[in-house]
N, CA and C of each residue as an Amber inpcrd file, in Angstrom:
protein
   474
 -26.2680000   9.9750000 -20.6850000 -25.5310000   9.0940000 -21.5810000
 -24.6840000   8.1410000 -20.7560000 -24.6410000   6.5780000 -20.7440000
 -24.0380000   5.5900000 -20.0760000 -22.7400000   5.7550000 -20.7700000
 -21.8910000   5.8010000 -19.8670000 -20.2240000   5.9070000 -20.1320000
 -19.9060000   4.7230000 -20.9190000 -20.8100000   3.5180000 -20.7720000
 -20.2810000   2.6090000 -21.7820000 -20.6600000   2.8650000 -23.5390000
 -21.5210000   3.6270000 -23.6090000 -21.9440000   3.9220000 -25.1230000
 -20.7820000   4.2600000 -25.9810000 -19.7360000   4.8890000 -25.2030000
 -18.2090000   5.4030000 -26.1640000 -17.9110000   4.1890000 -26.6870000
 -18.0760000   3.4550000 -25.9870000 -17.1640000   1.7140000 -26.6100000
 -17.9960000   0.7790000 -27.0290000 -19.1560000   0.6520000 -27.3840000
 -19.9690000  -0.2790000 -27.7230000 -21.4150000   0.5840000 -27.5960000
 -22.2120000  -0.8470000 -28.2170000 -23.5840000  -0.8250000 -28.5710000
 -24.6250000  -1.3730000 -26.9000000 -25.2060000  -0.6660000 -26.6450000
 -25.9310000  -1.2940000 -25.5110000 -26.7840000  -2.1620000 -25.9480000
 -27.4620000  -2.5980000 -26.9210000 -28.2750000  -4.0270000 -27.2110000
 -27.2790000  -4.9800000 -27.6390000 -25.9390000  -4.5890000 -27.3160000
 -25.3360000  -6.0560000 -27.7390000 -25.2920000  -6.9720000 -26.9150000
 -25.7140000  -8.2940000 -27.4540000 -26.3850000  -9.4690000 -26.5530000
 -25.0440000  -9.7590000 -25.5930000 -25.1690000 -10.0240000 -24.7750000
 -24.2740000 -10.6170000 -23.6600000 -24.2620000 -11.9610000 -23.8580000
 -23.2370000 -13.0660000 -23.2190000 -23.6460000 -14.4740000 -22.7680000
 -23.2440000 -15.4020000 -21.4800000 -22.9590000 -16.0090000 -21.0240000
 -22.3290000 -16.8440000 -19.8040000 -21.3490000 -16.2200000 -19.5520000
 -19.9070000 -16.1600000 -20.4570000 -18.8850000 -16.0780000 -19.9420000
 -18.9080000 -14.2490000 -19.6710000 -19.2880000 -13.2750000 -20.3870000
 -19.3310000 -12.1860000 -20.0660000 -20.1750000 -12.0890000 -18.4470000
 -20.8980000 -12.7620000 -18.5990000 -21.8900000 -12.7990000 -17.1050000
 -21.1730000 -13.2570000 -16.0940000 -20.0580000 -14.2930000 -16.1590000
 -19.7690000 -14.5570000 -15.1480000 -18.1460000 -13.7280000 -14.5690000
 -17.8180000 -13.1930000 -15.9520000 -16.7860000 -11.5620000 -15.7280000
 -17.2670000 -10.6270000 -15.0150000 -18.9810000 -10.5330000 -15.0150000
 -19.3100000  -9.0570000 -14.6370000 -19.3350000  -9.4410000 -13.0690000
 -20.1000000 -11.2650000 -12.8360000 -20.3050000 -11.5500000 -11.8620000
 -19.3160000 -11.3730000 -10.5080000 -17.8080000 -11.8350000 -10.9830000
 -16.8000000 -11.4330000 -10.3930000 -16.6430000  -9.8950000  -9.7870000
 -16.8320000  -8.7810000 -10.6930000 -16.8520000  -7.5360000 -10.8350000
 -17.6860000  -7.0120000  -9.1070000 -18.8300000  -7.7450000  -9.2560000
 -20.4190000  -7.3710000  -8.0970000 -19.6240000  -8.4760000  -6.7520000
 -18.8630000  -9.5520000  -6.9390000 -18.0080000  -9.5810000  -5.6550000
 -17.1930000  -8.9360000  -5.3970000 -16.2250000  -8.9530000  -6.2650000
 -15.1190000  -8.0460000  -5.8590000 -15.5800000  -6.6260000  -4.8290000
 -16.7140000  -6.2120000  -5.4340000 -17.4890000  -4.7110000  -4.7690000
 -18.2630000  -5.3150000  -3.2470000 -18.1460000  -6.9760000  -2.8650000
 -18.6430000  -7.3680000  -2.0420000 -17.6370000  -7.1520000  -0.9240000
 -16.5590000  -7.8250000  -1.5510000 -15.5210000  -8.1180000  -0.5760000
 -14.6240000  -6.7750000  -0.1380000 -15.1620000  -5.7540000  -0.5300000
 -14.0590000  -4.1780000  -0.5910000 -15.3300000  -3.3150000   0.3370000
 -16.2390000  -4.1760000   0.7350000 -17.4930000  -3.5830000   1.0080000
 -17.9450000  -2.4480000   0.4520000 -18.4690000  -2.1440000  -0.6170000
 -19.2190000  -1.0500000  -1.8470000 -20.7630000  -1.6440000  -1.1550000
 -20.7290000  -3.0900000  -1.4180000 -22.1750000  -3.3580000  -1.2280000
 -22.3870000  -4.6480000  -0.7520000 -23.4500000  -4.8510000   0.0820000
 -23.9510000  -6.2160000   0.9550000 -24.2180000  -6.9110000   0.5850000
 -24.1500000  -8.1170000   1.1100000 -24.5960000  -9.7160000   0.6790000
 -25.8990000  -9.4400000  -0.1750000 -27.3080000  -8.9820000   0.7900000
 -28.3580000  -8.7020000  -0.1000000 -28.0830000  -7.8610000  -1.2260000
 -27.9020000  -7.0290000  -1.3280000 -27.7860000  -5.7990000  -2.7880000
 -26.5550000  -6.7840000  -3.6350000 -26.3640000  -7.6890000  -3.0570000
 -25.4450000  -8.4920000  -4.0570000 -25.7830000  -9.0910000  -4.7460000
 -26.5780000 -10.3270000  -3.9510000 -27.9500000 -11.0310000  -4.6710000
 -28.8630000 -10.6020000  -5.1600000 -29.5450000  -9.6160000  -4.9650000
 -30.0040000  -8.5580000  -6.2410000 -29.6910000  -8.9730000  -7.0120000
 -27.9940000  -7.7010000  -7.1610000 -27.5630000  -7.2240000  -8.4580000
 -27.4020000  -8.8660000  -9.2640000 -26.8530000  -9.7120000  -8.7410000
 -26.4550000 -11.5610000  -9.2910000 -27.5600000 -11.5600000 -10.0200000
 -28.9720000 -11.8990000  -9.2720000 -30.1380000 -11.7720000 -10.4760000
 -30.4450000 -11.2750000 -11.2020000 -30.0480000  -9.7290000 -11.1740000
 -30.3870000  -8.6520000 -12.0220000 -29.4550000  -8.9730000 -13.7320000
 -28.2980000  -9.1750000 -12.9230000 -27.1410000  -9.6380000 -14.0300000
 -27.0230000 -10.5900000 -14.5960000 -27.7860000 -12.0490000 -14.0880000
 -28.0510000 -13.5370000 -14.8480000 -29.2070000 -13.3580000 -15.8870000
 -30.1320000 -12.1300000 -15.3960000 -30.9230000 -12.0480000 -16.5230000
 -30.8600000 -11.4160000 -17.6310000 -30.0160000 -10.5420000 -17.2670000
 -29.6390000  -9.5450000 -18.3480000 -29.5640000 -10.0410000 -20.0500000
 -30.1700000  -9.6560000 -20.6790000 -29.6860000 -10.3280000 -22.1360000
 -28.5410000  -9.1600000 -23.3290000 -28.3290000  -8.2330000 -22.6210000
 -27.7860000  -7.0220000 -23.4120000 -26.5630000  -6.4630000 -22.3580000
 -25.6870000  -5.8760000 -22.6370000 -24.9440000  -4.6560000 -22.7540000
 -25.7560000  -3.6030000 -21.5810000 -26.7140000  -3.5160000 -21.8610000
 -27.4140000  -2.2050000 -21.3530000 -27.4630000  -2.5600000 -19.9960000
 -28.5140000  -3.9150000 -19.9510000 -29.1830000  -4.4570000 -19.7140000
 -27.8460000  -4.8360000 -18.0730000 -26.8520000  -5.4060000 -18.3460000
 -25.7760000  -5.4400000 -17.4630000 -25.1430000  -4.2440000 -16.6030000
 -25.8470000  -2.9960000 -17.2540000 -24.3130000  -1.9640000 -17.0460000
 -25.5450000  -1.4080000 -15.9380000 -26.7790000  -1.4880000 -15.8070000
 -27.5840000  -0.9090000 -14.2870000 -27.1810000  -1.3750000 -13.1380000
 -26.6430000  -2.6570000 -13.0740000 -26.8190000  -2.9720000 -11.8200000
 -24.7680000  -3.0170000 -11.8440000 -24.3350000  -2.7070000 -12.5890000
 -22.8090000  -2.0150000 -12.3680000 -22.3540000  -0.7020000 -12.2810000
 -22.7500000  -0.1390000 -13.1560000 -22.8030000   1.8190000 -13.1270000
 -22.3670000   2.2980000 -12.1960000 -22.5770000   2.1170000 -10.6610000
 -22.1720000   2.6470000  -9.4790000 -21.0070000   2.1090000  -8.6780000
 -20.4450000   1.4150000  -9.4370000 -19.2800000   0.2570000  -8.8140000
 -17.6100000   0.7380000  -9.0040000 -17.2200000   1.1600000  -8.3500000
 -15.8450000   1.6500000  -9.0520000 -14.5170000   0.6660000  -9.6030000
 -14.8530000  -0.4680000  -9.4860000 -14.0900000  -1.6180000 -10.1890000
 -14.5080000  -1.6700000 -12.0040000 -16.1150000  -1.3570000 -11.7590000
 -16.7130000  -1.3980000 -13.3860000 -16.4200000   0.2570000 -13.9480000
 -16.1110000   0.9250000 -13.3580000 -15.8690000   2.4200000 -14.0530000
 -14.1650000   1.8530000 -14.1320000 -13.5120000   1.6530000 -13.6530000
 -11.8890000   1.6730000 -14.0420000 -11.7640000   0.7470000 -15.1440000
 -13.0620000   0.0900000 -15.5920000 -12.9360000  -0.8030000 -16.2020000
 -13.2360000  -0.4840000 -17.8530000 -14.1310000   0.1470000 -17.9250000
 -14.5700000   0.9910000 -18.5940000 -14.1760000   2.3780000 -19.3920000
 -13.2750000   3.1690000 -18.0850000 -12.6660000   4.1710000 -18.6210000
 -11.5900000   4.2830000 -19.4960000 -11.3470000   4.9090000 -20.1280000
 -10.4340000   4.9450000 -21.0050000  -8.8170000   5.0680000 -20.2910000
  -8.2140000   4.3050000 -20.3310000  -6.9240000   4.4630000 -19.7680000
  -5.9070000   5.0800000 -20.7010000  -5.5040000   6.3450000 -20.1430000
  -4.3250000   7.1090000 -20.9260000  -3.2450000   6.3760000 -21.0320000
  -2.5900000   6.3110000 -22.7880000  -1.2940000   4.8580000 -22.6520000
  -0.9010000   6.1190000 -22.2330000   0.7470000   5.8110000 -21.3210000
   1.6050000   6.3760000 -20.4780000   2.5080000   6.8180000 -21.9140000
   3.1340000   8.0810000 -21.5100000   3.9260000   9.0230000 -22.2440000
   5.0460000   8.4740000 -22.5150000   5.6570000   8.5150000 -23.9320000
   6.7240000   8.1070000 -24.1340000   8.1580000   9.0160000 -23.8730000
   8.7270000   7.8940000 -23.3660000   9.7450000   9.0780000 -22.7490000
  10.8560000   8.9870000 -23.9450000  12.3170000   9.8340000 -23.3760000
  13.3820000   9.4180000 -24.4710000  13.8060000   8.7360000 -25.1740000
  13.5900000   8.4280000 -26.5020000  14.4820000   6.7750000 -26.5800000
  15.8810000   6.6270000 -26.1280000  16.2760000   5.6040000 -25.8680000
  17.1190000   5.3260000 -25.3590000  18.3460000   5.6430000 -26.9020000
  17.9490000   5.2610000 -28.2470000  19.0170000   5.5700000 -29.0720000
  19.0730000   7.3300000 -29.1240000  18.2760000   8.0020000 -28.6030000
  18.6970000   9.8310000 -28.5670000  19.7800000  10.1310000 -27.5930000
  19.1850000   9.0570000 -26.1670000  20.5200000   9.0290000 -25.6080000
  22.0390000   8.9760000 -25.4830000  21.9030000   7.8550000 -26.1530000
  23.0520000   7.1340000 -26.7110000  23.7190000   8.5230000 -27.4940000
  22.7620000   8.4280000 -28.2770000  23.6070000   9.6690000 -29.3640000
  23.9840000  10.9170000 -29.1890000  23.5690000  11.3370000 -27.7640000
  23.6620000  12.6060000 -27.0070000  25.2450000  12.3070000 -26.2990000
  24.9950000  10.9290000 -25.8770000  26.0060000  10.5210000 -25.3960000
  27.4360000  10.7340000 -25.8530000  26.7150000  10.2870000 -27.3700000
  28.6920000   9.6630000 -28.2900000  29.0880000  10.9000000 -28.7640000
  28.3090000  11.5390000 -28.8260000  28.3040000  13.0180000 -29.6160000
  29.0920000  14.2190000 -28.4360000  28.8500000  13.2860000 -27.5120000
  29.4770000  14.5420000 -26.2470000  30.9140000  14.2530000 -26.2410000
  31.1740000  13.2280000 -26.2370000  32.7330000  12.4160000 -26.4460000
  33.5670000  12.9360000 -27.5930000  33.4090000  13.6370000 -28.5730000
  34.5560000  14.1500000 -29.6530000  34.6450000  15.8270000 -29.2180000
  33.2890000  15.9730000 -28.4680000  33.2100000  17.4050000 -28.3240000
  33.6860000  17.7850000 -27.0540000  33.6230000  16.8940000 -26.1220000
  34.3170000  16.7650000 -24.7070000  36.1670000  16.7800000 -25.1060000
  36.0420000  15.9630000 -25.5410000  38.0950000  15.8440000 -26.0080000
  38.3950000  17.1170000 -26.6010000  37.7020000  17.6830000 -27.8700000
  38.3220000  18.8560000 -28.4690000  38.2520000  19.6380000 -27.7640000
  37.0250000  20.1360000 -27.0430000  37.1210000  21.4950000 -26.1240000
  38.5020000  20.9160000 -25.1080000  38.5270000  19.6600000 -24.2880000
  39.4370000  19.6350000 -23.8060000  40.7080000  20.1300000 -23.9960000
  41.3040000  19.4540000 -25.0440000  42.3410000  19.8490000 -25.7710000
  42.4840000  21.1620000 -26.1870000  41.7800000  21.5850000 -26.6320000
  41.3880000  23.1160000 -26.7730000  41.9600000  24.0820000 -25.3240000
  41.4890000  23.9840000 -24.7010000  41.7360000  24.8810000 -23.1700000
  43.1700000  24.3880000 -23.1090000  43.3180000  23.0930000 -23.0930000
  44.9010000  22.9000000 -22.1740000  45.8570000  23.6300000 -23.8120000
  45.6950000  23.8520000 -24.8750000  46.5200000  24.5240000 -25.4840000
  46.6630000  25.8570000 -25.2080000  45.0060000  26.3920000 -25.0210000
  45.1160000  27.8010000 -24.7700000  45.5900000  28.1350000 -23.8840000
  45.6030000  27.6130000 -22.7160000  46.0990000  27.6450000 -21.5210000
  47.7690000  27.7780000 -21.5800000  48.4540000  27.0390000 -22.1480000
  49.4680000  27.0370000 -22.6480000  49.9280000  27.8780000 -23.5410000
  49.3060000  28.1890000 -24.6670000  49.4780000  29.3470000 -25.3360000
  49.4080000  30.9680000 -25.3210000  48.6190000  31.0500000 -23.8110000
  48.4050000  31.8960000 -22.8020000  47.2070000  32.9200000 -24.0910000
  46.6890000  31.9400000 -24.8380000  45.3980000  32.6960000 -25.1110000
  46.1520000  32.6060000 -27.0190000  44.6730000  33.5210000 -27.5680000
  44.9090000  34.3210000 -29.0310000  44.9280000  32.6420000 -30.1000000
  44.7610000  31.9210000 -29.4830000  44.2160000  30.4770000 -30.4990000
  42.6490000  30.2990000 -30.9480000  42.7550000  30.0210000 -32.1430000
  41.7630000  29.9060000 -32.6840000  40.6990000  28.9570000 -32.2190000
  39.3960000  28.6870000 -32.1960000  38.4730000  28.3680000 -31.5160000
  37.8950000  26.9930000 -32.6560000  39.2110000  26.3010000 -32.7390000
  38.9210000  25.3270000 -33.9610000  37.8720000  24.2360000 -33.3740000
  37.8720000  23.9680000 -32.3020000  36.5790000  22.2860000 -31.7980000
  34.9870000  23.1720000 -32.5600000  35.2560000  24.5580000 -32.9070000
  33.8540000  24.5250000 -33.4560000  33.1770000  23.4260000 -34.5850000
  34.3480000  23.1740000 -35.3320000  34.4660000  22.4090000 -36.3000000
  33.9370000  21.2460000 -36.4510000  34.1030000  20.6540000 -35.1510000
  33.7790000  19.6320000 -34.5480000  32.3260000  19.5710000 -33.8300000
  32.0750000  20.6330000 -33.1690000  30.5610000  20.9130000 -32.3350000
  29.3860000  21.0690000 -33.3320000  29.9770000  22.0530000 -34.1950000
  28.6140000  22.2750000 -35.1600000  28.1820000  21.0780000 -35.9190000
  28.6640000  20.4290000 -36.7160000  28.2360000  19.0340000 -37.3510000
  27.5970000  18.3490000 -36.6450000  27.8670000  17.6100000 -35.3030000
  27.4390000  17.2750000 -34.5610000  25.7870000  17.6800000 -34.7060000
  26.0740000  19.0260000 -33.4070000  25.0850000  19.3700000 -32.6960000
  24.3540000  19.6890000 -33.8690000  24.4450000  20.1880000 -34.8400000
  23.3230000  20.1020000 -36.0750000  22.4590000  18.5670000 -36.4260000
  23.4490000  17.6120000 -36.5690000  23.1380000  16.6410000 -36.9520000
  21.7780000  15.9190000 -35.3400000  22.5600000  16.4110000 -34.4040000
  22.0210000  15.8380000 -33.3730000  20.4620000  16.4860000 -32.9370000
  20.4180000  17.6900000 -32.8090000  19.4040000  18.8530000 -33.4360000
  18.0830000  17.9580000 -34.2670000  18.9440000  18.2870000 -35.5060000
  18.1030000  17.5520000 -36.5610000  17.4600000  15.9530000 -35.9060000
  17.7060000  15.3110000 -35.4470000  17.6220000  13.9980000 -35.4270000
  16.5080000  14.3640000 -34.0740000  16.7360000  14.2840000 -33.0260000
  16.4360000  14.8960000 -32.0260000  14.6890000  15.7650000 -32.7980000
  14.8790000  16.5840000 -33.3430000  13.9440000  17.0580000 -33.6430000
  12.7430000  16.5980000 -34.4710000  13.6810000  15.1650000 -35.3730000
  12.2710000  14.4860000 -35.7960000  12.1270000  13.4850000 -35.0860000
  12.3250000  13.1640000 -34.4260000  11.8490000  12.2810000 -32.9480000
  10.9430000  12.3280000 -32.3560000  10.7530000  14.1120000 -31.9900000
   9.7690000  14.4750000 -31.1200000   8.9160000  14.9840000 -31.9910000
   9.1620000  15.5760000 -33.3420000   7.9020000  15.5710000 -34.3530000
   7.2770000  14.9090000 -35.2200000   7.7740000  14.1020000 -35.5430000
   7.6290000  12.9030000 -36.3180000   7.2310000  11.7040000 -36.2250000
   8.0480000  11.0700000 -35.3280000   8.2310000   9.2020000 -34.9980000
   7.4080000   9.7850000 -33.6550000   7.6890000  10.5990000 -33.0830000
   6.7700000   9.8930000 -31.5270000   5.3240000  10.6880000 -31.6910000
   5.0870000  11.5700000 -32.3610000   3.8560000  11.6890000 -32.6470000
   2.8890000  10.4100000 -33.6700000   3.5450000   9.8040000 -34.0980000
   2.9590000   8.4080000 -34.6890000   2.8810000   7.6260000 -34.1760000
   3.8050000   7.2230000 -33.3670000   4.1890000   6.2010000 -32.2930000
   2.9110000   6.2050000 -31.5060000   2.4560000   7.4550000 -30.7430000
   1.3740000   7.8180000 -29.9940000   0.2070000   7.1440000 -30.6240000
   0.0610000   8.1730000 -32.1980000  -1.0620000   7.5840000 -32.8710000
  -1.1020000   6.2580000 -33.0250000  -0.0530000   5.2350000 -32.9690000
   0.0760000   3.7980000 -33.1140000  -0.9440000   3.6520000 -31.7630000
  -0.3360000   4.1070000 -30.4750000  -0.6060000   2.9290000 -29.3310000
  -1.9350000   3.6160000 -28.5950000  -2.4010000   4.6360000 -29.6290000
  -4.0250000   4.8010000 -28.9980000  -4.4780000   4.0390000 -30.0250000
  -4.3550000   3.9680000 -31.2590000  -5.3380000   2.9620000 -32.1740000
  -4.8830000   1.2130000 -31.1890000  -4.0130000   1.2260000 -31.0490000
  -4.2950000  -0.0910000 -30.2820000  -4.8960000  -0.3800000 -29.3230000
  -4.9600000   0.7790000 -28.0320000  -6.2200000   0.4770000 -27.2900000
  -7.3100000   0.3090000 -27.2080000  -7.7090000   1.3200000 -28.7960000
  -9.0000000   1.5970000 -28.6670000  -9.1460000  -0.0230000 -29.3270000
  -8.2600000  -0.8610000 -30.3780000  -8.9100000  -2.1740000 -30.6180000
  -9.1950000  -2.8280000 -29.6820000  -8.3270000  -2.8420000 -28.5230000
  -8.1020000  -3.3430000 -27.3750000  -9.5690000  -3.3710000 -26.5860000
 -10.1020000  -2.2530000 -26.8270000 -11.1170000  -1.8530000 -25.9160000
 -12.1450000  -2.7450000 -26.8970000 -12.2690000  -2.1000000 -28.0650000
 -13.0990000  -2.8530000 -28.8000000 -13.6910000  -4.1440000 -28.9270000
 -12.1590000  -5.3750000 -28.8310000 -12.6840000  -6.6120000 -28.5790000
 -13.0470000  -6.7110000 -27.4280000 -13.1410000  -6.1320000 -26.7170000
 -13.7120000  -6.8310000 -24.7680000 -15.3630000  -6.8970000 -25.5040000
């Protein structure tokens, strides 16, 4: 099975400007030395005649400029958003001060005070939790599904 069959039809007609994309492709493999002036001129004829898809991908198949070209490129992983950050961020700031405040009383009070910044942590960290959690189940599992359906259009129109 030709690795190009995932993405297209092999009798689909080719024309000039695809020919002279692939043509580039069989130098590029000239100039990296893959293959010689002669096996170049070959493949040039092999590829001006070509009238198909198929018909193009023999005298490329073995070229590793036309396989990277071809292969499916994994979109790159989405990392944190930057607003989870943020919110990890602001969220640390009321909870940073109360615990603060918290110790320097107890400290002072030499203990037996109530453990009130919970008050403050749990809302939060629930809220943050929650949010946080449909991020990574929700929005970026779609997100994903968004930006592989776009490659694959991507791939499609070539």
């Amino acid at each position: 099975m030709s690795s190009l069959e995932r993405y297209g039809d092999r009798t689909m007609r080719i024309g000039n400007p695809e020919r002279g994309a692939l043509t580039e492709i069989l130098r590029a493999a000239v100039d990296q030395g893959y293959i010689d002036l002669d096996e170049y001129e070959k493949r040039v004829d092999v590829l001006l005649a070509a009238q198909t898809v198929g018909d193009a991908e023999v005298v490329l198949a073995d070229l590793p400029a036309y396989q990277r070209l071809i292969e499916p490129a994994e979109p790159e992983k989405l990392g944190t958003p930057d607003w989870i950050k943020w919110m990890w961020f602001g969220f640390s700031i009321p909870i940073g001060i109360n615990l603060g405040v918290w110790l320097v009383v107890e400290a002072l009070t030499e203990g037996s005070i109530y453990f009130w910044p919970i008050w403050v942590m749990v809302p939060l960290l629930v809220v943050g939790i929650a949010l946080t959690g449909a991020e990574r189940g929700i929005m970026r599992p779609a997100e994903e599904r968004k930006r592989k359906e776009r490659l694959r259009r991507k791939r499609n129109q070539r």
